[in-house]
C-alpha positions in Angstrom: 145.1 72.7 105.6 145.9 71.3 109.0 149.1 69.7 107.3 150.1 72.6 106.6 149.7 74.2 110.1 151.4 71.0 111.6 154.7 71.9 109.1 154.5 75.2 109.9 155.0 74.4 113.3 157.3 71.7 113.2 159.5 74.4 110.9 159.4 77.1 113.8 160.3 74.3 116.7 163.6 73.4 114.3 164.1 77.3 114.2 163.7 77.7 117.5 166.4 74.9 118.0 168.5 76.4 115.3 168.3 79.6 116.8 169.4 78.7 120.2 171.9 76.8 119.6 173.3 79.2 116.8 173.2 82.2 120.0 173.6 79.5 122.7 176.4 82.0 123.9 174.3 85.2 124.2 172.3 86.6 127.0 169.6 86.6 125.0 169.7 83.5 122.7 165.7 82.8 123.9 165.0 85.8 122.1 166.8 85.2 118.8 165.6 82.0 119.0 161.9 83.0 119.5 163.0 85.5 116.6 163.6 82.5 114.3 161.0 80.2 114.6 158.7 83.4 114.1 160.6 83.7 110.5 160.3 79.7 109.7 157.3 80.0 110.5 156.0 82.3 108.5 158.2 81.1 106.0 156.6 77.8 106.0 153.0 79.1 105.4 152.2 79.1 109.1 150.7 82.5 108.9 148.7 82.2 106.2 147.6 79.0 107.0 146.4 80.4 110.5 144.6 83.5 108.3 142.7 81.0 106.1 141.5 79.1 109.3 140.5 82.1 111.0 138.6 82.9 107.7 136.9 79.8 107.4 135.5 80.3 111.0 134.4 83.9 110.6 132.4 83.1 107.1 130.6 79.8 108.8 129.5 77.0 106.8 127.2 79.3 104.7 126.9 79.0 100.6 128.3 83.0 100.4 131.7 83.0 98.1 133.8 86.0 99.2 136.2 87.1 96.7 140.0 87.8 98.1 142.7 89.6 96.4 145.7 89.0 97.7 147.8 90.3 94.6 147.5 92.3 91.9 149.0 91.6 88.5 148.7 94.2 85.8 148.5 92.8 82.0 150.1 94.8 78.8 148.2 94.7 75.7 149.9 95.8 72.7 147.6 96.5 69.6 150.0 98.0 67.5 150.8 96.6 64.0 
Protein backbone atom coordinates (compact mmCIF):
# COMPACT_ATOMS: atom_id res chain seq x y z
CA UNK A 1 0.00 0.00 0.00
CA UNK A 2 2.67 2.57 0.76
CA UNK A 3 3.81 2.00 -2.99
CA UNK A 4 0.97 3.04 -3.98
CA UNK A 5 0.71 6.22 -1.88
CA UNK A 6 4.39 7.01 -2.97
CA UNK A 7 3.01 6.85 -6.97
CA UNK A 8 0.24 8.67 -6.15
CA UNK A 9 2.30 11.30 -5.10
CA UNK A 10 5.02 11.18 -7.39
CA UNK A 11 1.94 11.43 -10.20
CA UNK A 12 0.51 14.66 -8.54
CA UNK A 13 4.20 16.39 -8.31
CA UNK A 14 4.55 15.63 -12.35
CA UNK A 15 0.96 17.19 -12.52
CA UNK A 16 1.77 19.88 -10.61
CA UNK A 17 4.79 20.48 -13.02
CA UNK A 18 2.69 19.73 -15.96
CA UNK A 19 0.28 22.10 -14.91
CA UNK A 20 2.41 24.97 -14.37
CA UNK A 21 4.24 24.95 -17.02
CA UNK A 22 1.14 24.20 -19.35
CA UNK A 23 -0.42 27.83 -17.61
CA UNK A 24 3.13 29.20 -16.90
CA UNK A 25 1.52 32.39 -18.60
CA UNK A 26 -1.57 32.92 -16.32
CA UNK A 27 -2.00 34.78 -13.21
CA UNK A 28 -3.08 31.94 -11.73
CA UNK A 29 -1.03 28.96 -13.12
CA UNK A 30 -0.40 27.89 -9.03
CA UNK A 31 -3.88 27.26 -9.05
CA UNK A 32 -4.34 25.15 -12.18
CA UNK A 33 -1.41 23.59 -11.33
CA UNK A 34 -2.55 22.67 -7.72
CA UNK A 35 -5.88 21.76 -9.87
CA UNK A 36 -3.92 19.02 -11.68
CA UNK A 37 -1.89 17.30 -9.38
CA UNK A 38 -5.28 16.93 -7.30
CA UNK A 39 -6.70 15.07 -10.60
CA UNK A 40 -3.30 12.80 -11.06
CA UNK A 41 -3.64 12.18 -7.94
CA UNK A 42 -6.68 10.82 -7.55
CA UNK A 43 -6.27 9.35 -10.79
CA UNK A 44 -3.32 7.37 -9.63
CA UNK A 45 -5.15 5.75 -6.58
CA UNK A 46 -3.88 8.42 -4.15
CA UNK A 47 -7.29 8.86 -2.65
CA UNK A 48 -8.21 5.60 -2.14
CA UNK A 49 -5.01 4.58 -1.02
CA UNK A 50 -5.19 7.41 1.68
CA UNK A 51 -9.03 5.97 2.55
CA UNK A 52 -7.71 2.40 3.01
CA UNK A 53 -4.90 3.73 5.44
CA UNK A 54 -7.19 5.83 7.34
CA UNK A 55 -9.34 2.60 7.53
CA UNK A 56 -6.78 0.46 8.66
CA UNK A 57 -6.07 2.87 11.57
CA UNK A 58 -9.70 3.36 12.68
CA UNK A 59 -10.42 -0.65 12.80
CA UNK A 60 -6.94 -1.32 14.84
CA UNK A 61 -5.19 -4.50 14.76
CA UNK A 62 -8.40 -6.32 16.05
CA UNK A 63 -9.67 -9.88 14.41
CA UNK A 64 -13.25 -7.94 13.37
CA UNK A 65 -13.76 -8.29 9.29
CA UNK A 66 -15.90 -5.31 8.12
CA UNK A 67 -17.55 -5.83 5.04
CA UNK A 68 -17.28 -2.74 2.32
CA UNK A 69 -19.33 -2.21 -0.76
CA UNK A 70 -17.97 -0.05 -2.83
CA UNK A 71 -20.03 -1.08 -6.04
CA UNK A 72 -22.91 -2.62 -6.82
CA UNK A 73 -23.38 -5.02 -9.70
CA UNK A 74 -26.75 -6.37 -10.50
CA UNK A 75 -26.92 -10.03 -12.21
CA UNK A 76 -29.80 -11.08 -14.91
CA UNK A 77 -31.03 -14.56 -14.63
CA UNK A 78 -32.97 -15.78 -17.41
CA UNK A 79 -35.00 -19.13 -16.73
CA UNK A 80 -36.92 -19.08 -19.71
CA UNK A 81 -36.78 -22.14 -22.07
Amino acid sequence: MKQSIRFALAAAGAGLAWGYLRHRRDGRAPMFAAVQALEWFVAYGGAAALLERVREGLEGAGDVEVERVTHTRQTIVDHSG
